[in-house]
Steps between C-alpha positions, in 0.01 A plus 500: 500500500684839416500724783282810467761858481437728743539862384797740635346765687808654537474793235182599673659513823791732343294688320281566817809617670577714246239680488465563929905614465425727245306705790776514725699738190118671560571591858828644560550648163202770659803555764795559297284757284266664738741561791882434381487688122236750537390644848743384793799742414269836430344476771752369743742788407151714572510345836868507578552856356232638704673361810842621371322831467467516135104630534199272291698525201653145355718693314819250515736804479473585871820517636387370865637226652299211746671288738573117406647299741748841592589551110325832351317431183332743278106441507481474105747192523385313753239286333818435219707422806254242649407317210843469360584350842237259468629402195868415633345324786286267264798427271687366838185343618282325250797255360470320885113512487536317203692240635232481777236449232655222325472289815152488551203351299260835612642715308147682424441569943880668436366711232200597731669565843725728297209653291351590805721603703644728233149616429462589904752735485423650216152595666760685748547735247108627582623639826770748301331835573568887646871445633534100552721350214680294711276181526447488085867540458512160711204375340602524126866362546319187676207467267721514183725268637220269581363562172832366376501228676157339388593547177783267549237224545261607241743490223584164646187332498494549115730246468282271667151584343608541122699250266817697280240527202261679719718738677518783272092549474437435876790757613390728199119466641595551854719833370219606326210499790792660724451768239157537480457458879708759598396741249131484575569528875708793425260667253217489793775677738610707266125658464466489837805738569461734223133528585496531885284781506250382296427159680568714863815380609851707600752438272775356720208273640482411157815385451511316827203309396641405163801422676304232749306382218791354330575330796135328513508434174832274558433354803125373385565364134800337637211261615417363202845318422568420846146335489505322085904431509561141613836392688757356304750269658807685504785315294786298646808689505740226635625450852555827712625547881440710749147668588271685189676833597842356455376350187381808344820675524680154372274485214590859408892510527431117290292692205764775471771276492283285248426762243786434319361177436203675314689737282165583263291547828816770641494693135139558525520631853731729376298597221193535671687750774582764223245465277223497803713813625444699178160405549391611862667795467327589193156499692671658763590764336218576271300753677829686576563506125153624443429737714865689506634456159131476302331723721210247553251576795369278794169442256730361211725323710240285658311425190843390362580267838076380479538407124841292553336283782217428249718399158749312689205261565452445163939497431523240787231231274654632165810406573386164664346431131815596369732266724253207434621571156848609499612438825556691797862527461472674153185716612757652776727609320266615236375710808825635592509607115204703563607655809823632319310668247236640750778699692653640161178600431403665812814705466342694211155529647350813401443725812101474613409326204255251712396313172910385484520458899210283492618270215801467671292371804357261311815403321648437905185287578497227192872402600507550902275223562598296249883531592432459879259201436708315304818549686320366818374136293845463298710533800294215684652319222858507592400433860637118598141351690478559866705795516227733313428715856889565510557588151205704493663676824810580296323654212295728717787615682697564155135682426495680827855542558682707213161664412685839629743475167330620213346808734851579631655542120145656391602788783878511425441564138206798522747675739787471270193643232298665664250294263229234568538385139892383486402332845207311368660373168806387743278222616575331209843371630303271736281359245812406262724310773133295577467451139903441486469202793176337312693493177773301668187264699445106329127490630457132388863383660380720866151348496654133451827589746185586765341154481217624305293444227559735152160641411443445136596829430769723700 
């Protein structure tokens, strides 16, 4: 008698999965938008500068120092200061909470503690008012090193709930809610602030509300992973001594010392920390570059920031198309193509032409999803199995920590100028050492050095 099949649920299952971890992209992207790129450092150097004695103004030129930890810093620095610490701290960080994560099977409740307990002290920020800064400087080092943290794990569990054919669409996906998420959260804040009279409401309560918001808005769709995800038995990573602590740090100094072992998996790490430097400082420095050297104002500006949150939604799934076709490692670089001509470009945008500005917005949205995206799902590639939460940890803290590069050479060269538009088009120097390294990158020879399966198209 032949024995009846029995079907393989398992695609269901991952595709389940996928769709519950796309929400978790969702939730803190309404964070990193909301609170970290738009209203935390206005309204902090607000705050601080009114203690300091600098009056209601935020004007960041105010010469007036605060007191941090007995070191006098200028009130329009401070939130540059704080964040740029949280960054270092992350880059030393994260690498040993990865290590952590690769030991256990729950890597989803890691995710969540993290989530939440980032998203706690980003509520903090709610209680930054009159005089008192002190508290939300505390709060927003902790909360966006938190927010690093569970990131660590969530880029790590989509190893385990997507095969290497399916990585590119489920990281471009999850990339591309992130997008919409955030933007929609901060289009409702956005109203809200610029039309506190209207709907009754101060405007610094405004901002403190927006500021909270965020914070709900992580902490409660951070439920639906933690609730959909299933644990995944945590691989076995060979005989180690000494308690999980111990381990961590072992399985650290091991991976550093191993990298030469995984020469393709090194050369994109390299890659991706210029190329991703060009990048964030690009976005960083956009409303700088339209406001003083376009002569943009506030209304422009935030119509330009509103409309890039929207398109790269649509960039993130384009390019996921695209990979499925070409390959992520080609789409990449194709990106980093793009970005070199969008900086030229910029350089010889016409002042307060918004028609120009605005295409240029749009131009920045297609390929910032799609490059981020993609980078994410190709690099799980040339992570060996079992060591994704590590790994993952290295290329956030290459992310996080040399972030402050391509904003250091973007000040050096307007002061030897005196020009935004020499400083902008020097950006370009980051994008062609990324391109440079991925030039030099075998993707097929990394993916099968990692233990992996090639994709049928790379």
């Amino acid at each position: 008698m032949t024995e009846q099949g029995v079907a393989d649920l398992e695609p269901l299952w991952r595709s389940r999965e996928q769709r519950a971890w796309n929400w978790y992209d969702w939730a803190n992207s309404a964070y990193y938008t909301t609170v970290l790129s738009v209203l935390f450092a206005p309204f902090m150097i607000t705050v601080a500068g009114r203690a300091a004695g600098c009056g209601n103004s935020a004007d960041d030129t105010c010469g007036k120092t605060v007191d941090v930890l007995g070191l006098h810093v200028a009130a329009g620095s401070l939130p540059f200061y704080l964040t740029s610490f949280a960054t270092i701290s992350s880059a030393f960080l994260l690498p040993v909470v990865g290590a952590l994560v690769d030991q256990s099977s729950r890597k989803r409740v890691h995710m969540a503690a993290f989530a939440w307990s980032g998203s706690f002290f980003a509520a903090l920020l709610f209680l930054m008012h009159g005089t008192q800064w002190q508290l939300a400087a505390v709060a927003v080092v902790i909360s966006s090193v938190l927010g690093g943290c569970s990131l660590v794990s969530y880029y790590a569990i989509l190893v385990d709930i997507s095969t290497e054919e399916e990585r590119d669409r489920v990281s471009s996906r999850g990339w591309a809610w992130g997008y919409l998420g955030g933007g929609l959260l901060l289009a409702v804040n956005l109203v809200m602030v610029l039309a506190h009279d209207a709907i009754g409401l101060d405007k610094e309560l405004s901002v403190r509300l927006s500021l909270l918001s965020a914070a709900l808005w992580w902490a409660g769709f951070t439920f639906v992973p933690f609730l959909r995800l299933r644990d995944h038995p945590a691989q076995d990573l060979g005989p180690g001594a000494g308690r999980l602590w111990d381990r961590s740090f072992g399985q650290l100094f091991r991976t550093l010392r191993e990298m030469r072992g995984f020469p393709m998996t090194l050369t994109f790490l390299v890659a991706f920390l210029f190329y991703n430097d060009g990048i964030q400082t690009v976005i960083g420095v956009a409303s700088t570059y339209g406001s003083k050297q376009l002569g943009f104002g506030d209304s422009v500006l935030i119509a330009t920031i509103l409309l890039i949150q929207f398109v790269a939604f649509g960039g993130a799934l384009l390019f996921g198309r695209l990979a499925a076709r070409y390959g992520a490692y080609r789409c990449i670089l194709w990106g980093i193509y793009a970005w070199m001509a969008i900086v030229v470009l910029a350089m010889f945008l016409p002042r307060k032409n918004v028609v120009a500005f605005l295409l240029a917005g749009v131009a920045i949205a297609v390929v910032l999803g799609g490059t981020q995206a993609l980078s994410r799902s190709f690099f799980s590639l040339l992570i060996p199995r079992g060591r994704e939460g590590e790994y993952f940890a290295l290329y956030n803290a290459c992310e996080r920590g040399t972030s402050w590069f391509g904003t250091f050479l973007f000040g050096v060269v307007f002061q030897v100028t005196g020009s935004y538009r020499p400083a902008i088009v020097a950006l370009i120097v980051f994008f062609l050492l990324g391109a440079a390294f991925l030039l030099r990158l075998d993707a097929r020879r990394g993916i099968q050095e990692a233990g992996n399966a090639v994709p049928s198209v790379v």
